[in-house]
C-alpha positions as CSV (number, residue, x, y, z in Angstrom):
1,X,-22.8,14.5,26.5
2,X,-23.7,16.9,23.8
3,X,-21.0,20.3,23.2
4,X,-23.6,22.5,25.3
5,X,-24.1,20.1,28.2
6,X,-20.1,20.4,28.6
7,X,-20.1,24.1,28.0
8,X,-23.1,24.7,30.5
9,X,-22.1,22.3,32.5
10,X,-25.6,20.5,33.2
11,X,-25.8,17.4,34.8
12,X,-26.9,13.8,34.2
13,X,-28.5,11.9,36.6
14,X,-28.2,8.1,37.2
15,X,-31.9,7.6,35.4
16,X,-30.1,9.2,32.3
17,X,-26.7,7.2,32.4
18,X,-29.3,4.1,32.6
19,X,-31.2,5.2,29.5
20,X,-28.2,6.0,27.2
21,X,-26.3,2.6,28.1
22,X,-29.9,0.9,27.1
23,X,-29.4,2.6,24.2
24,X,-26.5,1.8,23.4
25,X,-27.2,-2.2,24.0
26,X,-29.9,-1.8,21.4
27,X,-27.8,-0.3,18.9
28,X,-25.0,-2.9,19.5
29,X,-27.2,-5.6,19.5
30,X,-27.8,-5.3,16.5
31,X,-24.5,-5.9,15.1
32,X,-23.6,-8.3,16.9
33,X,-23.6,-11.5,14.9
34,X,-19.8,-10.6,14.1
35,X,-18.8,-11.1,17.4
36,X,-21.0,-14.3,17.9
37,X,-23.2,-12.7,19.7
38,X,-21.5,-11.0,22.7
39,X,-22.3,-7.8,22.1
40,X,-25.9,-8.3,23.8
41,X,-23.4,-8.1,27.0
42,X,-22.6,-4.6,26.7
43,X,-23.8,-1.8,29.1
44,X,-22.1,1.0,26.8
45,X,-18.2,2.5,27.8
46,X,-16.6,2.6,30.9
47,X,-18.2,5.3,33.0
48,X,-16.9,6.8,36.2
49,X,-18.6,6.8,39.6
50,X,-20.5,9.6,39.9
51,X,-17.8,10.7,43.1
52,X,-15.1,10.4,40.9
53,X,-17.0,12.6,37.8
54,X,-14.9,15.2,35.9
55,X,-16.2,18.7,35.0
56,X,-15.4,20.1,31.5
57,X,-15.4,23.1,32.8
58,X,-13.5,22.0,35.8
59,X,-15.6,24.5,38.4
60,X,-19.6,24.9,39.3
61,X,-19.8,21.0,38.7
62,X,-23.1,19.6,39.9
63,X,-23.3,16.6,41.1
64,X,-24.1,13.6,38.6
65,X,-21.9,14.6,35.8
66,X,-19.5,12.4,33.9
67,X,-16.6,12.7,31.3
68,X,-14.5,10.0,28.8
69,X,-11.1,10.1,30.3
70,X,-8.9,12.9,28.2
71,X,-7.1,9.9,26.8
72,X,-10.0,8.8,25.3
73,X,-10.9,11.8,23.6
74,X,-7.4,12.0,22.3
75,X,-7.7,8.8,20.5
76,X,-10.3,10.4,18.4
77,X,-8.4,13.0,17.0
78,X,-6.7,13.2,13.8
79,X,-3.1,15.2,14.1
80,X,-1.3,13.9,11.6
81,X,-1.2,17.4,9.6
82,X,-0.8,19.1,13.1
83,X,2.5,16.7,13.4
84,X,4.2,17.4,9.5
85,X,7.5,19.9,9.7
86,X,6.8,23.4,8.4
87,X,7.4,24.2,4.7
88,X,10.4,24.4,3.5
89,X,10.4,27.4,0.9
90,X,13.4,26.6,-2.3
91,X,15.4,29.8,-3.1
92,X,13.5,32.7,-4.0
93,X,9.7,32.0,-2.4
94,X,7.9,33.3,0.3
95,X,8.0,31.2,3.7
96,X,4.4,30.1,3.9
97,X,5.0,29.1,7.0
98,X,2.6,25.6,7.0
99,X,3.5,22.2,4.7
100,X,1.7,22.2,1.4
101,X,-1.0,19.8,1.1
102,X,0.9,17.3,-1.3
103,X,4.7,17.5,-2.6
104,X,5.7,15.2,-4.8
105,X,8.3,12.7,-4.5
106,X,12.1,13.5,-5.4
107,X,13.5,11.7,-8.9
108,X,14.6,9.0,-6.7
109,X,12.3,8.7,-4.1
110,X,9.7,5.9,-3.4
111,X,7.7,7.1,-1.1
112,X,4.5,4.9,1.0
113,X,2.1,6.9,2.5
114,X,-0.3,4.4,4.9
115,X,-3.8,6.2,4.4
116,X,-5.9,3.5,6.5
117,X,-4.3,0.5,8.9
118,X,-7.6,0.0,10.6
119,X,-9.2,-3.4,11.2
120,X,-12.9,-4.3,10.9
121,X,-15.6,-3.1,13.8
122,X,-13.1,0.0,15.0
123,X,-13.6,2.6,11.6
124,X,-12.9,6.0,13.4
125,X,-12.6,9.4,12.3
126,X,-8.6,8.7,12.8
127,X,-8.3,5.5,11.2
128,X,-9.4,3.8,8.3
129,X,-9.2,0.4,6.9
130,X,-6.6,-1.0,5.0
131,X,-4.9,1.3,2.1
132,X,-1.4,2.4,1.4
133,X,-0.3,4.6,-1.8
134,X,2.9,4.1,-3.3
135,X,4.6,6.6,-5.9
136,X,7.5,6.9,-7.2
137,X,9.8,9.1,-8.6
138,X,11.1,10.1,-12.5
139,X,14.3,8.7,-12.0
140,X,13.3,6.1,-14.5
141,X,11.7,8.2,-17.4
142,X,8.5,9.1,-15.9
143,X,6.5,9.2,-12.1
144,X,4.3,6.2,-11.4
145,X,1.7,5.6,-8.5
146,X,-0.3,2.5,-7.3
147,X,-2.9,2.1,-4.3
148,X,-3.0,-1.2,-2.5
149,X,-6.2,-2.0,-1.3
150,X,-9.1,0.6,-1.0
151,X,-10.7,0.0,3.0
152,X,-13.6,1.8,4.4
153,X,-13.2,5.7,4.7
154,X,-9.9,5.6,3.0
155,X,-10.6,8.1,0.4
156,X,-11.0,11.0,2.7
157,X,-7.3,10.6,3.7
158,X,-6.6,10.3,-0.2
159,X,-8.2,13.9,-0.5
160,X,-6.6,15.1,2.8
161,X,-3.2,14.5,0.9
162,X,-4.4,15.9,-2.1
163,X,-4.2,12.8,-4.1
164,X,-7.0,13.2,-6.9
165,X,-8.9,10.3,-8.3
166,X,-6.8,10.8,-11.2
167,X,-3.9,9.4,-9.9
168,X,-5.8,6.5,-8.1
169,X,-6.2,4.4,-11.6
170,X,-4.6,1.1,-10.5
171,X,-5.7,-0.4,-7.6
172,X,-3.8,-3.9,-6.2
173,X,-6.1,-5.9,-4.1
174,X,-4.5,-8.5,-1.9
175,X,-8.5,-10.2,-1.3
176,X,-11.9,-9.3,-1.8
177,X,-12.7,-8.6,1.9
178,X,-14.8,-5.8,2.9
179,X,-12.5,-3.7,4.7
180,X,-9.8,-3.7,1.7
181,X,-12.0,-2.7,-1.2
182,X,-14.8,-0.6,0.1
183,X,-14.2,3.0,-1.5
184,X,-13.1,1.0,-4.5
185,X,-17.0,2.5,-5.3
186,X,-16.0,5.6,-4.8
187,X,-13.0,5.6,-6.8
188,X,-14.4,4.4,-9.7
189,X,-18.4,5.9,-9.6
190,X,-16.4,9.7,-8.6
191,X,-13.0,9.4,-10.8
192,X,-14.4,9.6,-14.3
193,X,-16.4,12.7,-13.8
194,X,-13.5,14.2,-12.3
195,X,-9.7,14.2,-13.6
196,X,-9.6,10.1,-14.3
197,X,-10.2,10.2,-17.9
198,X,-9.2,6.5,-18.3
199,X,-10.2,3.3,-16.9
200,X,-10.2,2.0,-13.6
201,X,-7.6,-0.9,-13.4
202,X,-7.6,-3.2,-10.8
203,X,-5.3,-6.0,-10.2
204,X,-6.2,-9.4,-8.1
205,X,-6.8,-13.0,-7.6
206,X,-7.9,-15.2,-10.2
207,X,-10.8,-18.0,-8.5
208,X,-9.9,-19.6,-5.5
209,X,-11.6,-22.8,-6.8
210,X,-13.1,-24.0,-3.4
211,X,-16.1,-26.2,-3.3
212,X,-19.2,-24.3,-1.1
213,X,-19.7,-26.0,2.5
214,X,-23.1,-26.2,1.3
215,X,-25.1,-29.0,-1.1
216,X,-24.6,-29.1,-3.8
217,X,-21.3,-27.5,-3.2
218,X,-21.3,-25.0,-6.1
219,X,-17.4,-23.7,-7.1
220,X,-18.5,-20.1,-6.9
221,X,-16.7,-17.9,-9.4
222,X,-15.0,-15.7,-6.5
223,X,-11.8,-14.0,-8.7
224,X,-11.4,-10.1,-9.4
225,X,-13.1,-10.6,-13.0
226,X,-16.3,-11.6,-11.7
227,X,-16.4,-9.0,-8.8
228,X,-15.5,-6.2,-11.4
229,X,-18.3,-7.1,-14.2
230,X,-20.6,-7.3,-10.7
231,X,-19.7,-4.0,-9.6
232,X,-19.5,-2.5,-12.9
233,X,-23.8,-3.7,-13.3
234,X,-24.5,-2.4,-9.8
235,X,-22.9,0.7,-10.4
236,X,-24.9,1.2,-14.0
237,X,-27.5,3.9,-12.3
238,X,-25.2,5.6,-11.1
239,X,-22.7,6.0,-14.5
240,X,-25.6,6.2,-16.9
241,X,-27.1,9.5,-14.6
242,X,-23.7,11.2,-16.0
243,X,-23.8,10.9,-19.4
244,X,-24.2,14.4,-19.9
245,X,-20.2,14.9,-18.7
246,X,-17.1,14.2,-21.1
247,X,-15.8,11.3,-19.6
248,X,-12.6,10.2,-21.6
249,X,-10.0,12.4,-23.9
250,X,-10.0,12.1,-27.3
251,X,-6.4,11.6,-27.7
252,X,-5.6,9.1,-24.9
253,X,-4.1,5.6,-26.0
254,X,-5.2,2.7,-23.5
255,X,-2.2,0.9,-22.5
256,X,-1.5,-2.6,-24.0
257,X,-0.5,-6.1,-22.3
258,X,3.1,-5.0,-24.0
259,X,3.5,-1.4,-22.8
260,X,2.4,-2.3,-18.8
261,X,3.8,-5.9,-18.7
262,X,0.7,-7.5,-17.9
263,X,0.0,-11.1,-17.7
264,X,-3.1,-11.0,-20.5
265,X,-5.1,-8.5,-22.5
266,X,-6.5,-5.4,-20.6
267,X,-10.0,-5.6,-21.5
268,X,-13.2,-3.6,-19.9
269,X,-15.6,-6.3,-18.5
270,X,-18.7,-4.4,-20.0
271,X,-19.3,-2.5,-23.2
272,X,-17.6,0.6,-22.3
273,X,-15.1,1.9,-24.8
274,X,-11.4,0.9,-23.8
275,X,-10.5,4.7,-23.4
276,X,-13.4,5.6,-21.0
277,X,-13.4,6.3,-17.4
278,X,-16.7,4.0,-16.5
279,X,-14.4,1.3,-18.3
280,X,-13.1,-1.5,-15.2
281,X,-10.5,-3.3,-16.7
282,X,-9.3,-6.2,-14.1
283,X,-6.6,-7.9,-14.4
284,X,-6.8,-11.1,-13.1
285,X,-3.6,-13.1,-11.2
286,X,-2.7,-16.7,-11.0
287,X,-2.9,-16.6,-7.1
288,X,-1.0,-20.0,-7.1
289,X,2.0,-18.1,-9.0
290,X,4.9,-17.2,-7.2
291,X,8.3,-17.3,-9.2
292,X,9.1,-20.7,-9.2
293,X,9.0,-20.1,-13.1
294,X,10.7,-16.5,-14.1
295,X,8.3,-14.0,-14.9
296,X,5.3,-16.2,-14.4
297,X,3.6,-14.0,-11.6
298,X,4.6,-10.6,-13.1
299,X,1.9,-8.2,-12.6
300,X,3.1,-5.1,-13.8
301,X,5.8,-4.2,-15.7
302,X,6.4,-0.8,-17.3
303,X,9.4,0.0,-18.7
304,X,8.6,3.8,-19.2
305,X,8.7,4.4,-15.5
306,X,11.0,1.3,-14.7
307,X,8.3,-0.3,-11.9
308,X,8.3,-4.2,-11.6
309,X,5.4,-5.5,-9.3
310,X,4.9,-9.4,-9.1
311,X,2.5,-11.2,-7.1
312,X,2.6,-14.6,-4.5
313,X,-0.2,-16.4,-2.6
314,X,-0.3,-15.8,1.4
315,X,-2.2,-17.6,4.2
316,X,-5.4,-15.3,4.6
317,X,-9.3,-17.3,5.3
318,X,-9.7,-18.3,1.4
319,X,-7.6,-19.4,-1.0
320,X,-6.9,-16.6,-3.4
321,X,-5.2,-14.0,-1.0
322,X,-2.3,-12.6,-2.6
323,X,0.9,-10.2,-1.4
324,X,2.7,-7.6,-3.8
325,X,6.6,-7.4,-4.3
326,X,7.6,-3.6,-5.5
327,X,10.9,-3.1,-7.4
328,X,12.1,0.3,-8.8
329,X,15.3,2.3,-9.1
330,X,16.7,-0.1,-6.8
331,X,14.2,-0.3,-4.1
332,X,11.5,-2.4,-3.2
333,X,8.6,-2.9,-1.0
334,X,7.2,-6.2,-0.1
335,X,2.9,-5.9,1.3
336,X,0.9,-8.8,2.3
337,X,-2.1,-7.5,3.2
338,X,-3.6,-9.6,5.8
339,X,-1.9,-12.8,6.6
340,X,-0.2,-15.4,8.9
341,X,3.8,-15.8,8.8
342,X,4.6,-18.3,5.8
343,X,7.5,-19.4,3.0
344,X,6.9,-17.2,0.5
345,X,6.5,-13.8,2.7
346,X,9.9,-15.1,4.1
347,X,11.4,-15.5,0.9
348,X,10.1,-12.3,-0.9
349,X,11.3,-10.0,2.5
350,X,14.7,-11.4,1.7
351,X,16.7,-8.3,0.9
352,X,13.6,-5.8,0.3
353,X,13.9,-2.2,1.8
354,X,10.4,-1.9,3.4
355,X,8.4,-5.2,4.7
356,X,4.3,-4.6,5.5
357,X,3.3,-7.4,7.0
358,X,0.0,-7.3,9.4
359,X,0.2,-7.6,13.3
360,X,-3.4,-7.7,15.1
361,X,-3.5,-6.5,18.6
362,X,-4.1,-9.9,21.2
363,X,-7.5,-11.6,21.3
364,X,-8.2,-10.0,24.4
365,X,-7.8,-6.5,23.0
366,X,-9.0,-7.2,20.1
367,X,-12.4,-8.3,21.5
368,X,-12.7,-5.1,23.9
369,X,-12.3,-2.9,21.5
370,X,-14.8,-4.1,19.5
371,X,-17.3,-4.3,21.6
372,X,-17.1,-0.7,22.8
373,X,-15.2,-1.2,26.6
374,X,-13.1,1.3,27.1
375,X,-11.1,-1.6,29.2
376,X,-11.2,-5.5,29.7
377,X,-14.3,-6.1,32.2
378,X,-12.9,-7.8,35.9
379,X,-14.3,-11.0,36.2
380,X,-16.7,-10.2,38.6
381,X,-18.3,-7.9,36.0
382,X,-21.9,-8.7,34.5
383,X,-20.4,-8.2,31.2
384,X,-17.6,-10.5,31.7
385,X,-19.3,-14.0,30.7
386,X,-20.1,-12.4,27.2
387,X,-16.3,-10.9,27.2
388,X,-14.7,-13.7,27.6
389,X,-17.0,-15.1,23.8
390,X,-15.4,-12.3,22.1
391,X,-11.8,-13.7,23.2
392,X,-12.8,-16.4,22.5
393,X,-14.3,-15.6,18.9
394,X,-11.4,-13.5,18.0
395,X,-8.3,-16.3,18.8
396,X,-10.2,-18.3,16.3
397,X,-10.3,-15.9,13.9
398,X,-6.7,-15.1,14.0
399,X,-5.6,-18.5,14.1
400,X,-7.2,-19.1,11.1
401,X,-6.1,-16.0,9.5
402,X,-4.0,-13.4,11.0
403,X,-0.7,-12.5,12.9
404,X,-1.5,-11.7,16.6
C-alpha cells in the first residue's frame, strides 16, 4: 500500500491482494535458483484476513484493507543514530545537544564499528552484508584503520559514520564471496577522485588450488591477485572517464614491504603509477599459513602505528577462506568471517579481547526469510511443500559452510 492509500485510507479489495501476490511470484520466481527453486511457492507476505485488517489511520476504515504488522515495519527502520548518547561538549564549547557524526578514537582505544552483519537474499535498508571497520588509536606513534570485508550496501553506513574513502585504503578480505566484497567497486572507482590519493590495498587469499568438477578439470587461478588485475580491467571505463581530475599527491611515498611488514613487494597489478589512486595493489596470503613457523603468516605489520595483523585458514565452501588476528597496544581482535567451528579459530580466540565469529539463524529461519514469509507456513499451507526445500537447501548449505 502506497503512503496515500494509508493516508486516505482507500481500500483494497480481494481481486487486488490476488494481483499483487501474483506479482510478487513473478518477481521471486525469478531469483529463485538460489533457493533451488522454492521460491515459485510463494504467494507474497503474510497477509491478514480481511476481518482482522488494520487501519492506518485507525478510524473511517472500509472494509478490505490490510496492514504489515507494526513489528514488521519496525524491522525496516534504521535507529542506530536515534539510539547514540547526546554529545558530550569538552570544557569550553557549546552543548550541541546531538552526537557528532564521527569522533575519533581515544590514544588508546581500538574501537570496531560493525557497518553490515547481513547474510545473502535479506539486503535491507537496516542491514548490510558483511563489513566491520577497525581503528585505532595514536597510542603507538600514529592512528591506523582497516576494513574487513566490503558486502553489499556497506558503504552507505561508511558515509553515515563519516568515514571518507580516504581512510578506507586497506581492505582484508576473508573470501571472494559476493556479499563480502561488493562495494569493494565502489571504494576503489569513487576513492581516488575523492580524498584517497593513494592506492587501494587489499589483502587476501593466495589460489585455493582446487581442480574444476568439470572436464577437463581446469585449476582456475581463484586468489586475490587475479580478482584484482580482473577488477582493475573491468573498471578501466570507468577510471579512464576521470582523467581530467588530480588523482595522486606529488609528495606521497608508497609504502614498502619493509615499512608495512608485508609478506612480498606491494606492486599495482596494472600500469598505474605506484603512487596513484586507480593503482590496486593486492597482497596476496599463503591461506595454508597459520603460525606454525613465527612470522610466516604476518600480514601487516607497521611499526609506526604499532598494528600486527596475521592471517590463518578457516572452514568456509573453498579452500582459501581466511580469518584475521588484530594485535595493538595490548589488544586484539580475532574475525573469521564466515566459517564453521575449527582448531585454529580455537587457538587464535585464546586470550584475544574481542572474538567475531559468524552464527546463522536455524535452517528453518533461514529459509523463511529468504523467501519473503513473514512466518514459517503450517503444514497444511499450499506453500508448505516448497518451504520445507528451502530448509532443506539451507541445512546443506550450512553444513558445508557455516555455524547455525
Amino acid at each position: 500500500m502506497s503512503t496515500s492509500d494509508k493516508k486516505t485510507c482507500k481500500g483494497i479489495t480481494r481481486r487486488d491482494v490476488l494481483k499483487k501476490s501474483g506479482l510478487a511470484i513473478g518477481g521471486m520466481a525469478i531469483g529463485s535458483v538460489a533457493m533451488g527453486g522454492a521460491m515459485s511457492a510463494f504467494a507474497g507476505k503474510k497477509t491478514q484476513p480481511i476481518d482482522e485488517c488494520e487501519c492506518n489511520p485507525p478510524t473511517g476504515c472500509p472494509a478490505g484493507e490490510c496492514t504489515y504488522p507494526p513489528e514488521y515495519n519496525d524491522t525496516q527502520m534504521y535507529t542506530y543514530f536515534n539510539n547514540l548518547p547526546k554529545w558530550n561538549p569538552k570544557e569550553g564549547e557549546p552543548d550541541k545537544g546531538v552526537p557528532e557524526t564521527y569522533i575519533p578514537p581515544e590514544p588508546n582505544e581500538m574501537r570496531i564499528t560493525f557497518m553490515g552483519s547481513n547474510i545473502p537474499n535479506q539486503l535491507r535498508r537496516a542491514q548490510q552484508m558483511m563489513s566491520i571497520f577497525v581503528e585505532v588509536g595514536n597510542a603507538m606513534g600514529k592512528p591506523d584503520q582497516f576494513v574487513f570485508d566490503c558486502g553489499s550496501g556497506v558503504c552507505a553506513n561508511y558515509n553515515a559514520m563519516g568515514i571518507s574513502l580516504g581512510r578506507m585504503d586497506k581492505i582484508f578480505l576473508t573470501h571472494l564471496h559476493g556479499d563480502h566484497i561488493s562495494d569493494l567497486i565502489h571504494i576503489y572507482c569513487f576513492g581516488a577522485v575523492a580524498d584517497r590519493k593513494s592506492p587501494l590495498f587489499v589483502f587476501g587469499s593466495s589460489p585455493s588450488g582446487v581442480k574444476s568438477p568439470r572436464p577437463p578439470r581446469r585449476i582456475y587461478d581463484d586468489g586475490v591477485k587475479a580478482f584484482c588485475k580482473n577488477l582493475r580491467e573491468a573498471c578501466r571505463w570507468h577510471s579512464e572517464s576521470q582523467s581530467f581530475i588530480s588523482t595522486s599527491y606529488e609528495s606521497y611515498e608508497p609504502p614498502t614491504r619493509k615499512s608495512w611488514g608485508l609478506p612480498h613487494d606491494p606492486r599495482p597489478v596494472s600500469d598505474d603509477p605506484s603512487d596513484d589512486g586507480y593503482a590496486i595493489i593486492p597482497i596476496e596470503l599463503d591461506w595454508k599459513k597459520y603460525g606454525k613457523v613465527k612470522g610466516d603468516n604476518v600480514a601487516y605489520h607497521n611499526p609506526d602505528t604499532g598494528v600486527k595483523i596475521t592471517h590463518f585458514p578457516v572452514i568456509h565452501t573453498r579452500k582459501g577462506s581466511v580469518g584475521y588476528k588484530l594485535e595493538w597496544n595490548g589488544l586484539s581482535m580475532v574475525y573469521t568471517g564466515d566459517t564453521k567451528p575449527e582448531y585454529h579459530s580455537v587457538k587464535q580466540a585464546a586470550g584475544v579481547n574481542v572474538f567475531i565469529h559468524e552464527m546463522n539463524p536455524p535452517a528453518e529461519v533461514w529459509a523463511f526469510k529468504n523467501l519473503g514469509l513473514y512466518q514459517p507456513p503450517e503444514d497444511t499451507w499450499p506453500t508448505y511443500p516448497g518451504f520445507q526445500d528451502a530448509v532443506d537447501f539451507a541445512k546443506m548449505v550450512q553444513n558445508s559452510s557455516h555455524t547455525p
